[in-house]
C-alpha positions in Angstrom: 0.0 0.0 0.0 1.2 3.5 -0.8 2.0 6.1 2.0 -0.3 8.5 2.2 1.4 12.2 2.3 0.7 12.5 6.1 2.9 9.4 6.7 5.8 10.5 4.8 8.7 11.0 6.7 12.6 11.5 5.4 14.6 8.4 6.4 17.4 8.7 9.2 20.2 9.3 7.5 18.3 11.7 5.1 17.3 13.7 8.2 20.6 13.7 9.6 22.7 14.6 6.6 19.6 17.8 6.2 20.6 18.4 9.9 24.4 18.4 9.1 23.9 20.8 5.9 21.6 22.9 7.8 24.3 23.7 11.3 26.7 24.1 8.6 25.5 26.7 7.1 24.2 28.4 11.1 27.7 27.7 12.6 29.1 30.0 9.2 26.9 32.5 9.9 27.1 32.6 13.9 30.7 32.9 13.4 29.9 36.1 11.0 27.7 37.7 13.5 29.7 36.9 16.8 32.6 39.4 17.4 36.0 37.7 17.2 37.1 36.4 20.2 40.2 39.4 20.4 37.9 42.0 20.0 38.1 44.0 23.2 37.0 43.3 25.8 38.0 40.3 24.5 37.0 37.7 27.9 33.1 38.7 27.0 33.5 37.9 23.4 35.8 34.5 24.4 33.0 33.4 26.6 30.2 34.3 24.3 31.8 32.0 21.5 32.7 29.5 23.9 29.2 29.1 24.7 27.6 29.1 21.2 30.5 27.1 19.7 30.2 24.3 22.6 28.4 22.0 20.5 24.8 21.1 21.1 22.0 20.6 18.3 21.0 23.5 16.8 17.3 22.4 17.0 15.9 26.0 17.3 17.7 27.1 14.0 17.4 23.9 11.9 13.4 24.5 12.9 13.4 27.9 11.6 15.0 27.0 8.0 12.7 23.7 7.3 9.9 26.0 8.2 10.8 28.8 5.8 11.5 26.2 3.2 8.6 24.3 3.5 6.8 27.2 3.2 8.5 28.4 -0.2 11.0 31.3 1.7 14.2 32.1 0.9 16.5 30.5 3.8 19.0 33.1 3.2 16.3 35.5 4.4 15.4 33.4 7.4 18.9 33.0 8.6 19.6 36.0 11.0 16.6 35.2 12.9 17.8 31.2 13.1 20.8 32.7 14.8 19.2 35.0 16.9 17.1 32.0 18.0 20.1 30.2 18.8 21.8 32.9 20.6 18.8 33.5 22.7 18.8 29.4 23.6 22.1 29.8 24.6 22.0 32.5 26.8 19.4 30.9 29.0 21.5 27.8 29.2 24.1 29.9 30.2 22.0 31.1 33.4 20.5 27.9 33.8 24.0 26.5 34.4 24.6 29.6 37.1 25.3 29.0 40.4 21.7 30.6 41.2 20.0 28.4 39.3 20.5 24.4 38.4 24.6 24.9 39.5 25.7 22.7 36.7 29.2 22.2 35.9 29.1 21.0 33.0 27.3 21.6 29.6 27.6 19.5 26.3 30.8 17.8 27.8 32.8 20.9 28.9 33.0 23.0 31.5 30.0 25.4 31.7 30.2 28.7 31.3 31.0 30.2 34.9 32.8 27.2 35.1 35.5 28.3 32.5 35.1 32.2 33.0 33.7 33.2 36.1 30.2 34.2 37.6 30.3 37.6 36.2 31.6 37.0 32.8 29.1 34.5 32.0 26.1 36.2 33.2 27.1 39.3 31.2 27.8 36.4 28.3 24.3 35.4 28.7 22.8 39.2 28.7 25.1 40.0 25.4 23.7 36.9 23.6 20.3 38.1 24.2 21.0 41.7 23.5 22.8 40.6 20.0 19.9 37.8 19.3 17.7 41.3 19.3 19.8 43.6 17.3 20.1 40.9 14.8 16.0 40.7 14.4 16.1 44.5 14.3 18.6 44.5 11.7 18.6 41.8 9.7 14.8 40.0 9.1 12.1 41.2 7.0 8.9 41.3 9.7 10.9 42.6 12.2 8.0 44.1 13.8 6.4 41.2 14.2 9.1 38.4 15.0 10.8 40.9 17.7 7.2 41.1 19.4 6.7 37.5 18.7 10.0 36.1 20.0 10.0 38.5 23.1 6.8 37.4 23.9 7.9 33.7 24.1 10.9 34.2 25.9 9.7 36.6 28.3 7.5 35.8 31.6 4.7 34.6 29.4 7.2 31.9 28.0 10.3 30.9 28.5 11.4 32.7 31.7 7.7 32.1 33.2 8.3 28.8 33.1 11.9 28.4 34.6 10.6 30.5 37.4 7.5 28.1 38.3 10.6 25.2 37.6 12.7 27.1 40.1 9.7 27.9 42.9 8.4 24.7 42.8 11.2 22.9 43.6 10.5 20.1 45.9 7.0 20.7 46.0 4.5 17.0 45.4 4.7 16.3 41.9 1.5 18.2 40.3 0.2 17.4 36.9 -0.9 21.1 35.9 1.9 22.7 37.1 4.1 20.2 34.7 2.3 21.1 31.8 2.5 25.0 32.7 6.3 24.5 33.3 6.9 22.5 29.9 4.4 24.7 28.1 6.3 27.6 28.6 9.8 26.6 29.5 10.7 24.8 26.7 7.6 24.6 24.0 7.4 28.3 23.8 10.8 29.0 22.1 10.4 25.7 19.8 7.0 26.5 18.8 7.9 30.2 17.5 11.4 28.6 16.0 8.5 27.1 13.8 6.6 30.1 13.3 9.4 32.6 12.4 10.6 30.6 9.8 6.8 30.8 8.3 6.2 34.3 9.2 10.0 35.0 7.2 8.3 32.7 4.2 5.0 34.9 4.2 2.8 31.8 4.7 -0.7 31.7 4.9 -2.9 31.8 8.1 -4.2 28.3 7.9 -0.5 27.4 7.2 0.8 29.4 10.0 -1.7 28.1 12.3 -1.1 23.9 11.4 2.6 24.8 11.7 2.1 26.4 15.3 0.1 23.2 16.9 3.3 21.1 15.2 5.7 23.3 17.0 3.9 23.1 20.1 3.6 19.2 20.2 7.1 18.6 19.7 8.1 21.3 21.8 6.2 19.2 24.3 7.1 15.9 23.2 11.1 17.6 23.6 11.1 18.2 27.2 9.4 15.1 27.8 12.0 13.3 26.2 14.3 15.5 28.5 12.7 14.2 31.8 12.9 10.8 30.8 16.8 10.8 29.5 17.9 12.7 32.9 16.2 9.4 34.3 17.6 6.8 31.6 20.0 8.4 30.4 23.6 8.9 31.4 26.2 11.6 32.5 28.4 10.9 29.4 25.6 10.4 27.4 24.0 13.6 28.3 27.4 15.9 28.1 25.9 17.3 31.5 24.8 15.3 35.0 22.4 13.0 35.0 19.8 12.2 37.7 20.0 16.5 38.4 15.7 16.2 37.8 15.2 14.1 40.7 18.2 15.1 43.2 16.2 18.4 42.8 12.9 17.4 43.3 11.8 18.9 40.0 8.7 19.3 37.9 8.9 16.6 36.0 6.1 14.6 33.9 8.0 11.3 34.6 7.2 12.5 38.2 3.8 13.0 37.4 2.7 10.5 36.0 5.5 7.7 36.0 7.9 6.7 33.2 5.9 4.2 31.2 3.5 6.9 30.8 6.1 9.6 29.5 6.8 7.4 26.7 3.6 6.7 26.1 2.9 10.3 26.3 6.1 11.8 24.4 4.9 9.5 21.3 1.3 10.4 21.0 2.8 14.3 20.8 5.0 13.2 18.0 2.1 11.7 16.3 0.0 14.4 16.7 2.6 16.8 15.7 2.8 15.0 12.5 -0.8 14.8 11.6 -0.6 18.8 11.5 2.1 18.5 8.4 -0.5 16.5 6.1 -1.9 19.9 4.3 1.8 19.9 3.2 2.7 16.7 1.7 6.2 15.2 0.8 7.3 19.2 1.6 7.3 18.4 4.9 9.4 14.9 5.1 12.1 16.3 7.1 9.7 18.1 9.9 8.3 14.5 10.2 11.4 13.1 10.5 12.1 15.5 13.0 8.9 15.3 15.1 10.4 11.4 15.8 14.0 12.2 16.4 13.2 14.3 19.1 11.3 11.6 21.0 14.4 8.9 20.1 17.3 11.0 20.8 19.7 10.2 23.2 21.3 13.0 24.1 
């Protein structure tokens, strides 16, 4: 029997090598945007690259371009905001990582931020990053208007910094079902569901296109952090580049904790499922953000 277009997904190693070409192309043009590391002050522009340059999967990005080319943009046009989405990813793993916050010494294998320049230097790291992310959208995108309003929206208190703060205050507090799905909805979903969005607003895509394209960022936005509660659980240290077990120890939010980790699975592939079913409209255009929707629940890392 023939696939029909909703079930037609780009094979693993087609998804990767897209993946490859794609962080290619973002690492080229982060290095373009970042000062060089000697520029004076040069310890704030050593720490910044250090941070962006660590590695990691450039997920945020990669989302924005597939978008935009799904959609029929021009990924050139799309590709200051995929850095500026990166940059503002990486600044709040950068705090995150503080002292203040989850005290993490390490991040994608090395030494976190504060860990390799100091307290100061990587908080002021984190603030350039974001300060840059928004001179670049300014700067550099068509719909600036709209994608600066848009992307400060979901990484403000009604996003992504609401939802570290309910993760921070609700530390050891009884695992509570709403109060996961508040924490993941905004913590993490936020900035992966306008990743989608930007790269569709950059492409000039329709409303109903727009709005299919938003539910699919928003499940596997979802279906991401799940995956991310369950790996600090399964997972290990090495495998993670970061410590393992950090979730429990800290008596944090998580849906494992919720509602057990059979369940998570469970739960982390219906979203994946139901992220794709939101592609169908777009046919074999969107083989490699089906692709994606399931890498995110199988990763390992």
């Amino acid at each position: 029997m023939t696939k029909s277009h909703s079930e037609c997904a780009a094979g693993p190693d087609e998804l990767a090598a897209a993946i490859k070409d794609y962080r290619q192309l973002v690492d080229a043009e982060l290095d373009r945007f970042l000062q060089a590391a000697d520029t004076p002050p040069a310890q704030i522009h050593r720490a910044m690259r250090y941070s962006v340059f660590s590695g990691g999967k450039r997920l945020r990005p990669v989302l924005v371009l597939m978008s935009c080319e799904m959609c029929g943009g021009d990924t050139a046009l799309a590709m200051p905001a995929a850095c500026a989405m990166e940059m503002i990813h990486t600044y709040s793993l950068i705090h995150d990582d503080l002292p203040a916050m989850d005290n993490d010494d390490f991040r994608r294998g090395n030494p976190t931020c504060h860990k390799a320049f100091g307290e100061a230097t990587a908080i002021l790291a984190g603030d350039a990053l974001l300060t840059l992310a928004f001179e670049l959208l300014a700067k550099e995108t068509p719909n600036c208007k709209t994608l600066v309003a848009e992307i400060a929206g979901a990484a403000g208190t009604a996003g992504m910094i609401g939802g570290q703060v309910a993760d921070i205050v609700s530390e050891g507090l009884p695992p509570d079902a709403d109060l996961v799905r508040f924490i993941h909805e905004r913590k993490t979903a936020a900035l992966i569901r306008q990743s989608v969005r930007t790269g569709a607003i950059t492409a000039g895509a329709a409303p109903h296109d727009l709005a299919a394209l938003t539910n699919y960022g928003e499940k596997i936005g979802l279906a991401y952090q799940i995956a991310d509660d369950i790996l600090d659980i399964e997972g290990s240290t090495q495998q993670l580049g970061k410590t393992a077990g950090k979730d429990v120890e800290s008596g944090k939010q998580t849906y494992p904790a919720a509602f057990g980790l059979e369940a998570s699975h469970r739960k982390a592939a219906e979203l994946a499922k139901e992220a794709k079913e939101y592609l169908a409209p777009f046919g074999d255009k969107a083989r490699n953000l089906r692709a994606l929707a399931d890498f995110i629940v199988a990763r390992e890392s």
